[in-house]
TIFI-183788 format. One record per residue: x, y, z of N, C-alpha, C, CB in turn; residue in three letters. Coordinates in pm, whole numbers, plus 50000, padded with zeros to 5 digits. Glycine has a CB too. Layout:
XYZXYZXYZXYZala...
//
This chain:
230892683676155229522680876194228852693576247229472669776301unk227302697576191227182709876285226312707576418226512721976202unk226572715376450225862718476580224142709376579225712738276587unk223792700076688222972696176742221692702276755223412694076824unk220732700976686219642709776723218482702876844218882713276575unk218492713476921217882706077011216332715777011218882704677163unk214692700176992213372708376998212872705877126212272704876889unk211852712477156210752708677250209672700077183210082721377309unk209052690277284208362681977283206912691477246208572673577412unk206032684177218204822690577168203662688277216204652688777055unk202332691177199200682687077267201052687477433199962667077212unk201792705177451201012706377606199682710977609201682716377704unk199122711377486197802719177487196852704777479197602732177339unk197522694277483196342681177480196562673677648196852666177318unk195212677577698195102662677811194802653477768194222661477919unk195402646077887195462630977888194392623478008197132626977919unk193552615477998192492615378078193122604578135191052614778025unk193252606478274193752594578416193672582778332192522592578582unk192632573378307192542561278216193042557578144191922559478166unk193742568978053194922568777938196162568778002194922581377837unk196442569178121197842568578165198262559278198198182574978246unk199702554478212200312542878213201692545178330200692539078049unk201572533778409203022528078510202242531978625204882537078499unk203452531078715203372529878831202492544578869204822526878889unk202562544579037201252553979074201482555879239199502545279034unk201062565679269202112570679384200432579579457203992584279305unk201082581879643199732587379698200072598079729199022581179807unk198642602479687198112620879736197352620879805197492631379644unk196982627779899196662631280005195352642579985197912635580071unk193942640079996193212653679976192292656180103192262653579833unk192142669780118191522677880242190522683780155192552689580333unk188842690580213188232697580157188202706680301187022691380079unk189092703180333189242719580528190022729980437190932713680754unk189822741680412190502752580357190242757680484190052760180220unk191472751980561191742760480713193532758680751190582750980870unk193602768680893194772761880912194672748580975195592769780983unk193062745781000193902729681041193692719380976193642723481170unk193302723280840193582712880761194712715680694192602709580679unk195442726980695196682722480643197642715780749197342734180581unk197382715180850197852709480936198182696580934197282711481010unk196682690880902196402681080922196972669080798195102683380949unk196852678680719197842668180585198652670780593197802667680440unk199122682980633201392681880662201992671680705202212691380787unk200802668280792201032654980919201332642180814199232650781042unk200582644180679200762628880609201952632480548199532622380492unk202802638680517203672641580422205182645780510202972653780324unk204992644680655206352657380679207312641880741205932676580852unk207262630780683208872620880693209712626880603208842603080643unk210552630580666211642630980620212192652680616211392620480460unk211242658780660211542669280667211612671480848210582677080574unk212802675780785213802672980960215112683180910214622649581006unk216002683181076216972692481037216632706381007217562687880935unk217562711780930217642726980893216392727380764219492732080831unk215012729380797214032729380758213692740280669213412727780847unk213442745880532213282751680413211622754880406213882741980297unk210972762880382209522758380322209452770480247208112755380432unk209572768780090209532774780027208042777879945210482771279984unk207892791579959206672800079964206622809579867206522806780083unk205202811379814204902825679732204672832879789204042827979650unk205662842979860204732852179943204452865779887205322854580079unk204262864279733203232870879696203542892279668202132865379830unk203382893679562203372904979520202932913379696202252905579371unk203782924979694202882934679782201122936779777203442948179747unk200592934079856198582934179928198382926479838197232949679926unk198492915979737198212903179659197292895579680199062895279660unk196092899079671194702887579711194582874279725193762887379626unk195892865079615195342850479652196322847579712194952839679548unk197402852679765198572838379842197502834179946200492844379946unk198262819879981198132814580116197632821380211199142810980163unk196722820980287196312831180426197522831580507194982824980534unk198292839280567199502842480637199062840080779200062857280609unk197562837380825197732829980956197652814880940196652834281057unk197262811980794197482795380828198702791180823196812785880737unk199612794580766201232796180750201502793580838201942806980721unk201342809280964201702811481063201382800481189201282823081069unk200102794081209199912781781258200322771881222199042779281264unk200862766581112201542759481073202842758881113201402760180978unk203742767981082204872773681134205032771081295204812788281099unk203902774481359204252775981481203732765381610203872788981497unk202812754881526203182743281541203512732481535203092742081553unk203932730281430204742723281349205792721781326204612724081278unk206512734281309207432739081233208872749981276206562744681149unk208862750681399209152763481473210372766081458208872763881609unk211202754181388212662763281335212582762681226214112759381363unk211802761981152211962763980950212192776380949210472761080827unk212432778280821212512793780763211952795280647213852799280741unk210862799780611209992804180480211702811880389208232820080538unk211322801580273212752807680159212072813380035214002793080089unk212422825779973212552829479828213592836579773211572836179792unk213362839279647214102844579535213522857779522214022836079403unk214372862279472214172877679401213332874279264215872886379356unk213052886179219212442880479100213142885278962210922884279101unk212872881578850213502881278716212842896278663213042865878614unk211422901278670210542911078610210532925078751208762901878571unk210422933478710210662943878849209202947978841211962959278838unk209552943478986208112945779076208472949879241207092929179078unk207762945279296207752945479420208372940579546207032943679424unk209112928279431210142918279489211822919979352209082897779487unk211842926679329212842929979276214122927379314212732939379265unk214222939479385215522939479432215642934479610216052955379400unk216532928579681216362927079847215562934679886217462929379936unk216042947979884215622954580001213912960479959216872967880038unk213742958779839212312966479815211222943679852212232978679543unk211992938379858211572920679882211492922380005212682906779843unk212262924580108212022927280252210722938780276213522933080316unk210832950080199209512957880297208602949380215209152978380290unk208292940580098207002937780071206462923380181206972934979897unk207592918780199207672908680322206772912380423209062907880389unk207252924680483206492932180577205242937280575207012940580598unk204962942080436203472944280383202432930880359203652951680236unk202992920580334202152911680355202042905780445202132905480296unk202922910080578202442897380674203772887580724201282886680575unk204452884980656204872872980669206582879980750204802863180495unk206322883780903206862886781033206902873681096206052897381114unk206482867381076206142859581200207042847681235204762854281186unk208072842381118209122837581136210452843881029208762823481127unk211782838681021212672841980905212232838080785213912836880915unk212392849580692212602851480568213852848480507212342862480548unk214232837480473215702840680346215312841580233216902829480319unk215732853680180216062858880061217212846979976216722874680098unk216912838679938218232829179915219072834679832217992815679859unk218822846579753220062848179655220432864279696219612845379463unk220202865379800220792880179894221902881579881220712881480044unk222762873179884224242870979879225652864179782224202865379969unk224082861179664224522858479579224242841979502225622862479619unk224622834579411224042828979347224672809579386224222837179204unk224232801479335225052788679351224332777779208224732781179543unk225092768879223224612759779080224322743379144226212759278933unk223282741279101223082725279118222602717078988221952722479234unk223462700578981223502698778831222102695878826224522687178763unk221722694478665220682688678605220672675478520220272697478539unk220392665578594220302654978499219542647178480220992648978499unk220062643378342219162638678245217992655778146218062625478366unk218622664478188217692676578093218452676077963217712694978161unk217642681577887218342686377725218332704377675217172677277585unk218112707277813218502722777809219212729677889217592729777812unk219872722178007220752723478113221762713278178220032726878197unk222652716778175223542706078286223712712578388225002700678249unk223642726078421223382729578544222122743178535224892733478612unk221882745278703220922755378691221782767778820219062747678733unk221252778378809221812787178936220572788279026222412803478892unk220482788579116219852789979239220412798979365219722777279279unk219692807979439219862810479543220962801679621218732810779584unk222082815979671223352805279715222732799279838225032813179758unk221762799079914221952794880036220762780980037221722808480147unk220472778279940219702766679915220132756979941219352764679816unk221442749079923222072739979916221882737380134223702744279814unk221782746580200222672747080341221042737180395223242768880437unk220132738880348219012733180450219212715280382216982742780423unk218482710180533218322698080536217482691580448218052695680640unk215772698780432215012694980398214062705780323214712688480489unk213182700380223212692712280237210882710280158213922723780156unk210432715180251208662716080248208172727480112207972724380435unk207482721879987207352731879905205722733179895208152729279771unk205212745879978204302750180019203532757979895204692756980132unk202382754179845202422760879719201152765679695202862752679610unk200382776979627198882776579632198782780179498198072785979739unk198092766279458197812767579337197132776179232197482760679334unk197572778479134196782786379032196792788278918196752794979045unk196462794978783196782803778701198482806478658196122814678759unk198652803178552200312813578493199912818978384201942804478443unk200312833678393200222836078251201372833878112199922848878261unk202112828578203203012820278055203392805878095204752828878007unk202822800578211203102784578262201842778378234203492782178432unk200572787478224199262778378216199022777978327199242764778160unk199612768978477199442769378573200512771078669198832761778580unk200082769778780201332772078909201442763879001201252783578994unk201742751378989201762739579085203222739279168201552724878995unk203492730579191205042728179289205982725879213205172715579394unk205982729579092206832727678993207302740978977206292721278875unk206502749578908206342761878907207172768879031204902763978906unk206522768179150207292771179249208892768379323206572768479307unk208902756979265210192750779276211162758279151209992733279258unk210722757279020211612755478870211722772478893210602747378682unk210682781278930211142797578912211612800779031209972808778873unk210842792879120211052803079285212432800079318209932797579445unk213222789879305214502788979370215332793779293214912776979409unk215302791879143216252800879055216732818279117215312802478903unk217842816079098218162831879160217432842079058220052836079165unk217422858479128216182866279008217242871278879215152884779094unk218642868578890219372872078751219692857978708220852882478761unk220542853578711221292843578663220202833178653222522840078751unk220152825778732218702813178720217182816378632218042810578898unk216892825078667215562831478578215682833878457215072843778617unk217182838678456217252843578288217622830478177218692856578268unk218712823678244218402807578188217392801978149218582798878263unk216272801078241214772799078211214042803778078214072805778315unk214432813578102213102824578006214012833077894212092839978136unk215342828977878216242833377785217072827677706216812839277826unk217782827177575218032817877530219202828777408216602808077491unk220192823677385221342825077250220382817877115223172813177287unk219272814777095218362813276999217492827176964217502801877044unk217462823076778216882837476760215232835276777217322844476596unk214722824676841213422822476879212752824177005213242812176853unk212112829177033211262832477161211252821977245209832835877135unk211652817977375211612808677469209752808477497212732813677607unk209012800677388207162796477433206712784677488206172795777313unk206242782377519205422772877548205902757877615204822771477429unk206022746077482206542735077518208172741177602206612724777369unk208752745577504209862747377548209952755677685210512752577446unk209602764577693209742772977907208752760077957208512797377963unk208152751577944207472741778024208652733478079206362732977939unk209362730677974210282719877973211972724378058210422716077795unk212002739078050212852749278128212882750378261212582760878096unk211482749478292211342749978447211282738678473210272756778513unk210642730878412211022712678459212212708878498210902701978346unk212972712378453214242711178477215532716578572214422712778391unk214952729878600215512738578691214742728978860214872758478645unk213702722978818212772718378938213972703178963210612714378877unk213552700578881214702684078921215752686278954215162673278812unk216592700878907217862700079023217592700379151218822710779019unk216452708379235216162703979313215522693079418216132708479299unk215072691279343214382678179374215382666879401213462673979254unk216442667079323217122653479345218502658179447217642645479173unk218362670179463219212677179582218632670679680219152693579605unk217052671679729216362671879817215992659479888215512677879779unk216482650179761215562636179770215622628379899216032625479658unk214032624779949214292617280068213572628280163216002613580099unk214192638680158213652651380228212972663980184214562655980280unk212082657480086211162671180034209542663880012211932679279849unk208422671680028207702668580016206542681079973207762661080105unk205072678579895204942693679845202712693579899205602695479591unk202802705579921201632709879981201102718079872201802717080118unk199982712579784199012725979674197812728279746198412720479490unk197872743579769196542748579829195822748879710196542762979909unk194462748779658193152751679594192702759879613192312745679602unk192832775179636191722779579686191942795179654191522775079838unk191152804179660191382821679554192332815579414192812838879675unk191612804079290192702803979233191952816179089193312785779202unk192852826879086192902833778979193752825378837193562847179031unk193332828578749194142823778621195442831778613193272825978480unk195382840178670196572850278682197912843978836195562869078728unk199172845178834200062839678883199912850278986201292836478805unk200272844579150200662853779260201612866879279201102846179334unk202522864579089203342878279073202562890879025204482876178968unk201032885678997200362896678910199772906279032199042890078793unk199982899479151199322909079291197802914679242200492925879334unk197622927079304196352931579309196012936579107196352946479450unk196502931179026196412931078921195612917878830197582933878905unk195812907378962195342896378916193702894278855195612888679022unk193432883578739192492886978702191382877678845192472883878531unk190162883478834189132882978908189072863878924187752892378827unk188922855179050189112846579117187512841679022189412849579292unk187452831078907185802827478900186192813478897184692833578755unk187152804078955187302789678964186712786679090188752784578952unk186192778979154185772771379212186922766579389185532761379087unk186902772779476187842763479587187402751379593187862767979738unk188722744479621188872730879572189152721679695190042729979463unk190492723979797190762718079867192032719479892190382709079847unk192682708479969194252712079962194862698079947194912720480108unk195832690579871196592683579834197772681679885196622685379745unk198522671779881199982667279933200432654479903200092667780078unk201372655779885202442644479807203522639979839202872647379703unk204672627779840205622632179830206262628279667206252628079952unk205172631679601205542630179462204922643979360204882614579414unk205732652479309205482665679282204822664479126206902675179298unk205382650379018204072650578920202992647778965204072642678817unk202792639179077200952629379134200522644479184200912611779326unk201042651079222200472660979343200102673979190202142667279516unk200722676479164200522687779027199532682778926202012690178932unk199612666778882198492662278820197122660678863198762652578787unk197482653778999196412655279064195022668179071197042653879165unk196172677479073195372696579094194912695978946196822715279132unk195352695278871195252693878684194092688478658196382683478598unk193622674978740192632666778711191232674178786193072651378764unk191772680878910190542679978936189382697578894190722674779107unk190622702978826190102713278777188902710778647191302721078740unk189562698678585188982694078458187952684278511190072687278353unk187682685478623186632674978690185602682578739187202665878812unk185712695178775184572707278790182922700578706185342724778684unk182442703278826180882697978763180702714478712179322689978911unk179602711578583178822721178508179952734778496177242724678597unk181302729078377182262739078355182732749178419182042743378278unk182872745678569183322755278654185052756578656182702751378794unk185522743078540187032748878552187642755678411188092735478595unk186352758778333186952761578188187672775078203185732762378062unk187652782178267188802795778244189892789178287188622811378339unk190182783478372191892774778434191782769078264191842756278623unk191022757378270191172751378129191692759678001189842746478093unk191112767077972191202779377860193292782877897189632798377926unk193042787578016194382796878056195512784678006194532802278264unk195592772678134196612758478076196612756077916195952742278143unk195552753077873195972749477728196292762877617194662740077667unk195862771077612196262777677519197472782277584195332787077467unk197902781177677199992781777677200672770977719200802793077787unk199882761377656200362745577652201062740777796201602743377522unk200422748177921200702741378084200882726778068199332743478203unk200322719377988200072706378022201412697077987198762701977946unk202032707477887203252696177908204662702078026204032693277720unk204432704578115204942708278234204492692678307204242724078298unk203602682878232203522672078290204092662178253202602669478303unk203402662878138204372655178036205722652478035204332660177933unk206372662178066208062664078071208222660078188208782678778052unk207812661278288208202661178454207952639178426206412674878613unk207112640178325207202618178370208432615578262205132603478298unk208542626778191209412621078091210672618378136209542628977983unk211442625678213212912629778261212632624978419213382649078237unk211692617078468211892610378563211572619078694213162605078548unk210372622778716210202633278806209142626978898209782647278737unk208462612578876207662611878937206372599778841207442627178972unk205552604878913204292595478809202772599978807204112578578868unk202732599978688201262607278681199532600178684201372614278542unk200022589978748198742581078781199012578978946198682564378681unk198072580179008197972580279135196902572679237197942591679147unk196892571079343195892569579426195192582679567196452556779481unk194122590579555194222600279598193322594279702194022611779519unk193792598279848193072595579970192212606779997193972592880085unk191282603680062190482610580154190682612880280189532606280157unk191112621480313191392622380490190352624980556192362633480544unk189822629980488188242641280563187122624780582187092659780370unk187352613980491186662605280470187042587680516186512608480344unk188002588780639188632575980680189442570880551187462564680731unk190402580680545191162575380372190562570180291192202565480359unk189432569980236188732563380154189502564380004187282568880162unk189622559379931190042558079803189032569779745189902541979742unk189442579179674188702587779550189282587279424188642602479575unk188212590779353188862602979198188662613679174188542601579068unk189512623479159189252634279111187602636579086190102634978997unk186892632579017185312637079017184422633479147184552629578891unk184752624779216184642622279309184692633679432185342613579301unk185982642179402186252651579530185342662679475188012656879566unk185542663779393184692676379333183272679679307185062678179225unk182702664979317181412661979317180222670779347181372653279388unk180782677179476179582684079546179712697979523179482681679702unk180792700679438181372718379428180172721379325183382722679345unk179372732979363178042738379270179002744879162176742751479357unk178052743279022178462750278918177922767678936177862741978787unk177082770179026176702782079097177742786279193175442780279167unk178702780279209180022787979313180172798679300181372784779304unk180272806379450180452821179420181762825079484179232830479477unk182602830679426184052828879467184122839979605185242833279321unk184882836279685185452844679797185922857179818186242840279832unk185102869879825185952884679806186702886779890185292896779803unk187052881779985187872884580080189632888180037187662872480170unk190222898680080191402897680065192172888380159191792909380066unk193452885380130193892874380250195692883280341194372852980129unk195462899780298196822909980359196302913380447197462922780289unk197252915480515197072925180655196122935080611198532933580715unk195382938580731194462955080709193882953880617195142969280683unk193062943980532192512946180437191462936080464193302946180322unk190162944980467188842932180497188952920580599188592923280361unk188692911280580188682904080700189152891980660187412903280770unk190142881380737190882869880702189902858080714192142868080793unk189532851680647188932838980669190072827480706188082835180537unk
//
């Protein structure tokens, strides 16, 4: 008998409009405070079950990198909230700035992020957690020291990929915990004489994400910031292309397809085409089935109920939150590094 050929699924380049979706439906949480105390304030809906040896895994972002997270809302977060977590990453797969440890530690320092521990999770080397139910892994490698926390908070600010389409808590989860040799290269590498594109790396990191996730289960929950989102990923740093989407808000889940779809929907909900460059970027590298796959293999559910916090929980939709965002939006020049312009 020969060998099994195994394809990727197809039409990540087609959405699916909320109405067209089917099953069950799970709650998200939305803020229009792009502050630290609205991230505060929705951590508050989401943090059962994050307890113990506490994880919050973070982009912290190419060296002077314009869109991560503001590093004092972090830092307020962190420090009241949060005061024994430890912000976790990976090395990275592409050499940059986070390469290797020790050039990952001074960029640590260049952006800011002093203010509590850093683990480097794969400093010391690598570990494996299974994958099941994938058709491109039975296991994945990860940062050895992942496995040791209790819980873990996946802190994420949404955006732009230039080969994911976008960067939700998937993204952050499926690349960021992969160690930067072994786990990354699984991902984005393959004993096929075909290029790892599209459906298929959608469906790669999906999967590297559910080992964690079902590590975690019970004790993970995920935070998407909205806001500096470039079409370009937080690895492209001060290279990134120019911020012309719209700030949005901030999101939370404890369901990582509702919370990623959710961000998906409401980009495509932009009054007077304020999300067509995100749009443009997701579909022409087929982002969208990074959703698709995540309901397929059991990750969650992509129909939801999204609250209003800002609004006595009121029930919304996606067009609904976005309603009042002008198609005249003028995006934020502010950098968000140390020494550079001024922090909003």
């Amino acid at each position: 008998m020969g060998t099994k050929i195994i394809l990727p699924g197809s039409d990540g380049n087609k959405y699916i409009p909320f109405e067209k979706r089917t099953g069950e439906t799970s709650i998200v949480y939305f803020t229009r405070d792009l502050s630290a105390a609205g991230l505060k304030k929705i951590f508050d809906r989401v943090s059962d079950g994050i307890d113990g040896n506490i994880a919050i895994k973070l982009h912290t972002g190419e060296a002077e990198g314009p869109n991560i997270i503001p590093r004092p809302w972090v830092k307020e977060l962190y420090s009241d909230k949060l005061p024994s977590a430890k912000i976790v990453e990976t090395n990275t797969y592409y050499e940059g700035s986070r390469y290797t440890t020790e050039a990952h530690r001074k960029t640590l320092e260049t952006n800011g992020w002093t203010f509590c521990p850093v683990d480097i999770m794969d400093e010391d080397g690598v570990t494996t957690l299974p994958v099941n139910g994938g058709k491109w892994f039975d296991e994945i490698h990860v940062g050895k020291s992942l496995p040791t926390y209790d819980s873990l908070l996946v802190l994420t600010h949404f955006k732009g990929h230039v080969m994911g389409g976008f960067g939700g808590s998937n993204k952050n989860i499926g690349i960021g915990c992969a160690d930067g040799r072994i786990g990354k290269a699984q991902i984005h590498t393959s004993d096929s004489p075909f290029d790892i594109d599209k459906e298929e790396l959608m469906e790669r990191i999906c999967e590297s994400t559910k080992a964690t996730i079902d590590h975690f289960a019970g004790h993970i929950s995920y935070i998407n910031v909205m806001r500096n989102m470039s079409v370009s990923c937080d690895c492209e740093g001060c290279d990134a292309e120019p911020v012309v989407t719209p700030d949005i808000g901030i999101l939370a889940s404890y369901d990582i397809l509702s919370v990623d779809n959710a961000c998906v929907d409401l980009i495509y909900s932009l009054p007077g085409g304020g999300g067509k460059d995100m749009i443009e970027r997701v579909e022409s590298r087929h982002g969208l089935r990074q959703l698709s796959y995540m309901k397929e293999i059991g990750m969650g559910n992509d129909r939801y109920v999204m609250i209003d916090i800002d609004n006595g929980d009121r029930e919304i939709t996606a067009a609904d939150a976005v309603s009042e965002i002008s198609p005249q939006w003028i995006p934020d020049r502010y950098n968000t590094f140390p020494g550079k312009n001024k922090l909003r």
